[in-house]
C-alpha positions in Angstrom: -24.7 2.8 5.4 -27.9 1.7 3.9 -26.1 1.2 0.4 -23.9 -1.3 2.7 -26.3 -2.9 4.1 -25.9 -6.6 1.6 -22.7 -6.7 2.8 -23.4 -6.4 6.6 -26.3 -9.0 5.9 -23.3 -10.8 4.2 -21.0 -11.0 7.2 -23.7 -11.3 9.6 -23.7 -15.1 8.5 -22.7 -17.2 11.6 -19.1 -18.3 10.6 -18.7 -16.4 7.5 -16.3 -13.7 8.9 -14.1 -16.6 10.2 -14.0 -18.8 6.9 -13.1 -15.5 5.2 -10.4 -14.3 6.4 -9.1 -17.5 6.4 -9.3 -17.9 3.3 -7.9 -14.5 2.7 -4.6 -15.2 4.0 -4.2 -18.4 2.1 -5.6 -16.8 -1.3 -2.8 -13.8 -0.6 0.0 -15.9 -2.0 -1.7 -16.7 -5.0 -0.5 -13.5 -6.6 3.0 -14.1 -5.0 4.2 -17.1 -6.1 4.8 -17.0 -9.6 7.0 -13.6 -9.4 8.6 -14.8 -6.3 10.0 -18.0 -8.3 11.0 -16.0 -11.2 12.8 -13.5 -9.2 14.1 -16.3 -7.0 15.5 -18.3 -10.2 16.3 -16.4 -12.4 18.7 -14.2 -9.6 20.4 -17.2 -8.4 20.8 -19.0 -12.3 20.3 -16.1 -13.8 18.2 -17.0 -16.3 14.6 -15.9 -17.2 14.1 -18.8 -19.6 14.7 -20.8 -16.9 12.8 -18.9 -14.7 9.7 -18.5 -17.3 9.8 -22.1 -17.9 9.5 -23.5 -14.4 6.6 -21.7 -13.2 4.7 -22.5 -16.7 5.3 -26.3 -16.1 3.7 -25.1 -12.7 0.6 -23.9 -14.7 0.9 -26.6 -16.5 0.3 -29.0 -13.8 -1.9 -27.3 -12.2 -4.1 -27.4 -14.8 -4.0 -31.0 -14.3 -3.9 -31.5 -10.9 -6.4 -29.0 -9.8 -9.8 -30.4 -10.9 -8.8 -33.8 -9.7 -8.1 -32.2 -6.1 -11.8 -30.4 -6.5 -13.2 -33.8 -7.4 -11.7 -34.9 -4.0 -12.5 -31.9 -2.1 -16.4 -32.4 -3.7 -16.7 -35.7 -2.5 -14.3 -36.2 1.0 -15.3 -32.4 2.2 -13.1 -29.2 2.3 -11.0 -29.8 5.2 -10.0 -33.6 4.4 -8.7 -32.6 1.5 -7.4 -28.9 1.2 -5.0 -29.4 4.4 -3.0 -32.4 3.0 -2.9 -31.5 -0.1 -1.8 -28.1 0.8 0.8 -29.4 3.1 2.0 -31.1 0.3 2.7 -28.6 -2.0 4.1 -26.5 0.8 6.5 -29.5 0.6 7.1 -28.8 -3.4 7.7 -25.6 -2.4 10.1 -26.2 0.4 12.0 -28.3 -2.3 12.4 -25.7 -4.8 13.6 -22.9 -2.6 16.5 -25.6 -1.7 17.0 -26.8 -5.2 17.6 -23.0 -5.8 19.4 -22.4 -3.2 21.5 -25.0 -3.6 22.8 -25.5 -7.3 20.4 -28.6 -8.0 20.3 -29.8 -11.4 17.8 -27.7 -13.5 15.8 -30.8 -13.7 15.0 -30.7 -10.4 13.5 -27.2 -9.9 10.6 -28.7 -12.4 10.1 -31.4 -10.1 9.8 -29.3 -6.9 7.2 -27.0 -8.9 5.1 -29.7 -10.3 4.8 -30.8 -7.1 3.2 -27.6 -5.7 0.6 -28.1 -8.3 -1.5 -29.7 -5.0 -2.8 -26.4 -4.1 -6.4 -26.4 -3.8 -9.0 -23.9 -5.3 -9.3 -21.5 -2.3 -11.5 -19.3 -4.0 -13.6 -21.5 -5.4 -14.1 -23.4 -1.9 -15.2 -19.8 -0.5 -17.7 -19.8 -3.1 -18.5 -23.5 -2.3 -19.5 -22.6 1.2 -21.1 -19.2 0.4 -23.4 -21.2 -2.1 -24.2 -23.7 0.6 -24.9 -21.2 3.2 -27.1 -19.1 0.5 -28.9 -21.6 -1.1 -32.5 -20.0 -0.5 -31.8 -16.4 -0.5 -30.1 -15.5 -4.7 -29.3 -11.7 -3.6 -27.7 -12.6 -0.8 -25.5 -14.9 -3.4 -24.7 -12.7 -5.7 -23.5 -10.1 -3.4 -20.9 -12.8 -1.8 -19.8 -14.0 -5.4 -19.5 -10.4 -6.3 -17.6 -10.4 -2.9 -15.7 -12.8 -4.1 -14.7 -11.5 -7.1 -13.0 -8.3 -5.8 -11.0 -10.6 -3.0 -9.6 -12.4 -5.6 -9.0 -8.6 -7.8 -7.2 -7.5 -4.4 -5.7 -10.4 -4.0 -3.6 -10.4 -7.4 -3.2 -7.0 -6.9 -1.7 -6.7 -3.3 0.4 -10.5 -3.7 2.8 -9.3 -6.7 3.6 -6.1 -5.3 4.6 -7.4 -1.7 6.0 -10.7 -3.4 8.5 -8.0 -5.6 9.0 -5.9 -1.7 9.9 -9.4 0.0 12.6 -10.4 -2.7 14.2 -7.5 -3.1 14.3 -6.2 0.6 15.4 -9.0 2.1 16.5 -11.9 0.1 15.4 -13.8 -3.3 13.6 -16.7 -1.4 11.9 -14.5 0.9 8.9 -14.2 -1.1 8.1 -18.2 -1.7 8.7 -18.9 2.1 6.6 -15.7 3.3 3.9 -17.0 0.8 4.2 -20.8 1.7 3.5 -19.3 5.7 0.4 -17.3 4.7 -0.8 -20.2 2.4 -0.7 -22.7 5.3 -1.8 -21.0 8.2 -4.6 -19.6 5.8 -6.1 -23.0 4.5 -5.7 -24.4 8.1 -7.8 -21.3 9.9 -10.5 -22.1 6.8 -10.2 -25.7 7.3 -11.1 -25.2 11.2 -14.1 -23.7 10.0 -16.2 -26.9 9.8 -19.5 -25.2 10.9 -20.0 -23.8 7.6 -18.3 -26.5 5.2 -20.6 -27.8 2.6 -21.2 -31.3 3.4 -19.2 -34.1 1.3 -21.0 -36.1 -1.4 -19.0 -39.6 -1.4 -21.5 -41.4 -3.1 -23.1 -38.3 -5.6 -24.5 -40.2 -9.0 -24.2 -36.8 -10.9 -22.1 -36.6 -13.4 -18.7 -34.8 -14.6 -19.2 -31.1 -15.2 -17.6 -31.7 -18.7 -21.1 -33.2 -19.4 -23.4 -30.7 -17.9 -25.0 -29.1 -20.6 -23.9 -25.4 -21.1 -20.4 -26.3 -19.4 -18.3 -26.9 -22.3 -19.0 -23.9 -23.7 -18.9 -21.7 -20.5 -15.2 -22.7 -20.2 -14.5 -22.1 -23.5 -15.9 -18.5 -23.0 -13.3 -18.6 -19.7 -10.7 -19.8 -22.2 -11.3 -16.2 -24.5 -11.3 -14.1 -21.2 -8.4 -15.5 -19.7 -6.7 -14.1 -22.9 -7.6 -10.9 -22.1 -5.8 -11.2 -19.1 -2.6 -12.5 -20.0 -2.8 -10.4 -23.5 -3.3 -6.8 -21.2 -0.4 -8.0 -18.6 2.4 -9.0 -21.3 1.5 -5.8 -23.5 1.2 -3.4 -20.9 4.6 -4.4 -19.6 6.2 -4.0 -22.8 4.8 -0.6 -23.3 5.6 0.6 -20.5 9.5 -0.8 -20.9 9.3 1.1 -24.5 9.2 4.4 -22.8 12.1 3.4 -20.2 9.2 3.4 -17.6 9.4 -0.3 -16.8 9.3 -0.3 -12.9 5.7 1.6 -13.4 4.1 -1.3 -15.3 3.0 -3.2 -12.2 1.7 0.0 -10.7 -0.3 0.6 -14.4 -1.9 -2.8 -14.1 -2.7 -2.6 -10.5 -5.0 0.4 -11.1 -6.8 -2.0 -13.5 -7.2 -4.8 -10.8 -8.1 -1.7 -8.5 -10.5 -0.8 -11.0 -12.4 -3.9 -11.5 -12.1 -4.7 -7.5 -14.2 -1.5 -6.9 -16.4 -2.7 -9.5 -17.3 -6.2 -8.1 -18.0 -4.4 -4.7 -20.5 -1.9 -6.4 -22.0 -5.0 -8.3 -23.1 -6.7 -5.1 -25.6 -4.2 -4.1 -26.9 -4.2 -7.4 -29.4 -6.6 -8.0 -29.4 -8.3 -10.9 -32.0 -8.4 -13.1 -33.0 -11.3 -14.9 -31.2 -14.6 -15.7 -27.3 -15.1 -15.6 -27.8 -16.0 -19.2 -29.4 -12.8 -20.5 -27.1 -10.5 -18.5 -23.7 -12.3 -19.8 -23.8 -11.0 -22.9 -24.0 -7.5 -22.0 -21.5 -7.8 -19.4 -19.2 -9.1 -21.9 -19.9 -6.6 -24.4 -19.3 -3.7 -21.7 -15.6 -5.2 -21.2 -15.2 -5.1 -24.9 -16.3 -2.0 -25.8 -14.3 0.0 -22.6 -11.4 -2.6 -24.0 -11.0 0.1 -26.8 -10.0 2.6 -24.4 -6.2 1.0 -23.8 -6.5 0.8 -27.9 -6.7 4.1 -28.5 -4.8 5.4 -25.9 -1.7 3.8 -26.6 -1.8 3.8 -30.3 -3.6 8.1 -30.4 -1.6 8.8 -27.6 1.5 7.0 -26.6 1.1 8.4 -23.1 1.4 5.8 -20.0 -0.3 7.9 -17.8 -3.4 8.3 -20.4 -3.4 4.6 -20.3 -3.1 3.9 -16.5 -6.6 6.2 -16.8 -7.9 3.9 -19.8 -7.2 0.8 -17.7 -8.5 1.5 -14.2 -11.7 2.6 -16.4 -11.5 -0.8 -18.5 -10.9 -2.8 -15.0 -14.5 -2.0 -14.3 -16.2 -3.9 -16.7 -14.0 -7.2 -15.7 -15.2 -8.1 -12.1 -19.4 -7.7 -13.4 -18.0 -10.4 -15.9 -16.5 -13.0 -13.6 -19.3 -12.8 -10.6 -22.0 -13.4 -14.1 -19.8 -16.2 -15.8 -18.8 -17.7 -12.2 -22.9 -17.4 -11.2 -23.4 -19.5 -14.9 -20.6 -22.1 -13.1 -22.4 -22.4 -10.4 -26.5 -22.8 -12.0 -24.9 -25.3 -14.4 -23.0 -27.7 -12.6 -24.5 -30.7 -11.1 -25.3 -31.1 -7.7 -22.2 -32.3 -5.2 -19.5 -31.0 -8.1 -19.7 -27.3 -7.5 -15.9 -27.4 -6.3 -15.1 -29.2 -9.6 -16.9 -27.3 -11.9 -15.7 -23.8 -10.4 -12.1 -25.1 -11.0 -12.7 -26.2 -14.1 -13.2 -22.7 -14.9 -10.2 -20.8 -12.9 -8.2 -24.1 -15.3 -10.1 -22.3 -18.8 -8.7 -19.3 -17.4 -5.4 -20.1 -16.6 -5.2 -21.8 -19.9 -6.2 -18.5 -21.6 -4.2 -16.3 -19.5 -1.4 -18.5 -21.0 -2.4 -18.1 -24.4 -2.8 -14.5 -24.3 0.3 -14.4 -22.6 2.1 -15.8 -25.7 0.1 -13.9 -28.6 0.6 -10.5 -26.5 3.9 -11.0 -26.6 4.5 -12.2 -30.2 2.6 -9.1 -31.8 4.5 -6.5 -28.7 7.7 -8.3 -30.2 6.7 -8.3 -33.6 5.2 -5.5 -34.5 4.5 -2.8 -31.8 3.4 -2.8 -28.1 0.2 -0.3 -29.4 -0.5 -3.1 -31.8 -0.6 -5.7 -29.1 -3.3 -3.9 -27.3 -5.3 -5.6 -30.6 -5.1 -9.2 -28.5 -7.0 -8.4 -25.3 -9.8 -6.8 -27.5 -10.0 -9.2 -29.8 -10.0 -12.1 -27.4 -13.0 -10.1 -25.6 -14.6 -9.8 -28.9 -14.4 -13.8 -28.9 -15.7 -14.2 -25.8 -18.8 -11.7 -26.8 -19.5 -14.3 -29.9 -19.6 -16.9 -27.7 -22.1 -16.0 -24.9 -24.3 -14.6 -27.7 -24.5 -17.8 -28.7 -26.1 -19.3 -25.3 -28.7 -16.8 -25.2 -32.1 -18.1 -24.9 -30.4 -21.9 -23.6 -31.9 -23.7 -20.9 -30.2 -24.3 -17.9 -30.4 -28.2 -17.7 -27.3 -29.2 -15.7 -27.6 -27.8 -11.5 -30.5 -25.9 -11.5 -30.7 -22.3 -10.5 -31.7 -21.0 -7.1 -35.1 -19.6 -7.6 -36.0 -16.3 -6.1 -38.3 -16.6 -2.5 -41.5 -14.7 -2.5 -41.2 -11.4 -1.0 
């Protein structure tokens, strides 16, 4: 009990156990709704070019919409902002299950999912309010962000696998209109949560996070991890295919989510020693080095259930990474743009899981799904360059929370 004690303090927040599991429910469908459009599309046009291209102009837009809709949320408040803008991508939605379902022009289906692009960063608000309720107490912090960090692990985990159940149990929409349910009634139980909502900042001076110094480069370092991500995914699905054991690739790369959620939950009753600055580095080196272990046991081996092992065990090293980088977010961005800066950050990553997405594929297609396992590690190996680099830099931009005096 004792070795759960952070996370009772945690909870013992007035409010927090309501905010959270509202924003549980709407972060849920974040894992669903990109396999629930492909099966949707491509079953009903069949097509997974189709399919593959209408949720990356999603991405896409998201990209661009989603640090404008922080900006908002930053400076009009979380509920103002997240509700309508939620309802309208519900809307978007809406419009592309019937665009589907109802032999629309291709056209249109990119239309209906640019328009979901509207979702708002419901992780990043969680860690918005957490920060607000925490300012004074930096443990107490870094055991929600590590909290955090394996709700958003579980999240991605639990939403493809019941997204994949939904379609193909019932019917090829059911997965979008399931998610689009959870999504609203999620945002609108966090929404009601006012209590504990960070107070707006209409008329902050402070400027974009884009300027903060130490920014630019920490979503650059996002940029290399989200690689990692989309590199491991693609690969380990084409590996798995190569040995007629496609079906089992999800359940492969929910071990690793599995693995890195236990981590982040172990990691907030640790408490850190030393600046965010000092311990990225290391962090990031851990995820490279256990990053060999996939390597070698796809390319030694050739056995998937040696690398389901190799990948829970790598998993471990990821969630230690994110609370560190997203703690870096946090000290670094100016004051009143923490929503802004956070998503700036989940955009680097996106943008990166995209990227890695791509080369993963190229070098599984290319030359060998053992050979693609080179991306992810050498996209961590990136990322470890770069935060060596920002050892030893001051934190100028939103200064950190300095420890009380016991």
């Amino acid at each position: 009990m004792s070795r759960l004690a952070p996370y009772h303090r945690l909870f013992a927040v007035p409010g927090a156990r309501a905010f959270t599991a509202g924003n549980l429910l709407a972060r849920l469908p974040m894992g669903m709704f990109s396999v629930s459009a492909v099966v949707m599309i491509a079953g009903q046009r069949g097509s997974y070019a189709l399919a593959g291209a209408v949720t990356a102009t999603g991405l896409a837009a998201s990209a661009l919409v989603a640090p404008w809709i922080a900006r908002l949320v930053d400076r009009y408040g979380q509920a103002r902002v997240a509700v309508p803008a939620t309802l309208f991508a519900m809307l978007g939605m809406l419009a592309l299950v019937l665009c589907v379902r109802g032999g629309a022009p291709d056209w249109t289906l990119f239309a209906a999912e640019a328009a979901t692009a509207t979702i708002p960063n419901t992780g990043g608000m969680s860690r918005a309010r957490w920060a607000h309720l925490l300012k004074d107490d930096p443990d107490a912090l870094h055991t929600a962000n590590s909290f955090e960090q394996a709700a958003d692990e579980l999240c991605f985990m639990l939403g493809p696998v019941l997204a994949a159940f939904l379609c193909g149990t019932l019917f090829p929409e059911a997965g979008t209109l399931v998610g689009v349910v959870l999504l609203v009634t999620g945002v609108l139980l966090f929404a009601a949560q006012r209590s504990t909502e960070p107070p707006p900042h209409p008329g902050t001076a402070a400027g974009s996070p884009l300027r903060a110094p130490g920014i630019p480069r920490l979503l650059v370092v996002c940029l290399a991890l989200g690689a990692v991500f989309g590199a491991m995914e693609v690969v380990t699905i084409a590996f798995a295919d190569a040995r007629g054991h496609g079906t089992a690739a999800g359940v492969v790369l929910a071990l690793q989510a599995a693995g890195s959620c236990a981590a982040g939950l172990v990691y907030g009753v640790v408490r850190p020693s030393g600046p965010a600055e000092r311990r990225h580095p290391w962090n990031v080196a851990a995820m490279t080095v256990l990053l060999t272990l996939p390597l070698l046991a796809a390319t030694a081996a050739g056995s998937l259930p040696l690398l389901a092992a190799a990948l829970l065990v790598a998993g471990m090293a990821t969630a230690p990474t994110m609370v560190t980088t997203m703690a870096l977010v946090q000290e670094r961005t100016p004051e009143g743009r923490l929503n802004e800066g956070m998503t700036l950050a989940v955009t680097g990553l996106l943008g990166g899981i995209a990227c890695g997405s791509a080369t993963g594929g190229w070098v599984a297609e290319h030359l060998s799904p053992q050979a693609g396992y080179g991306v992810p590690l050498t996209a961590a190996g990136t990322a470890l360059l770069l935060s060596l680099t920002a050892l030893g830099r001051p934190v100028v931009g939103r200064p950190a929370i300095s420890r009380p005096p016991h």
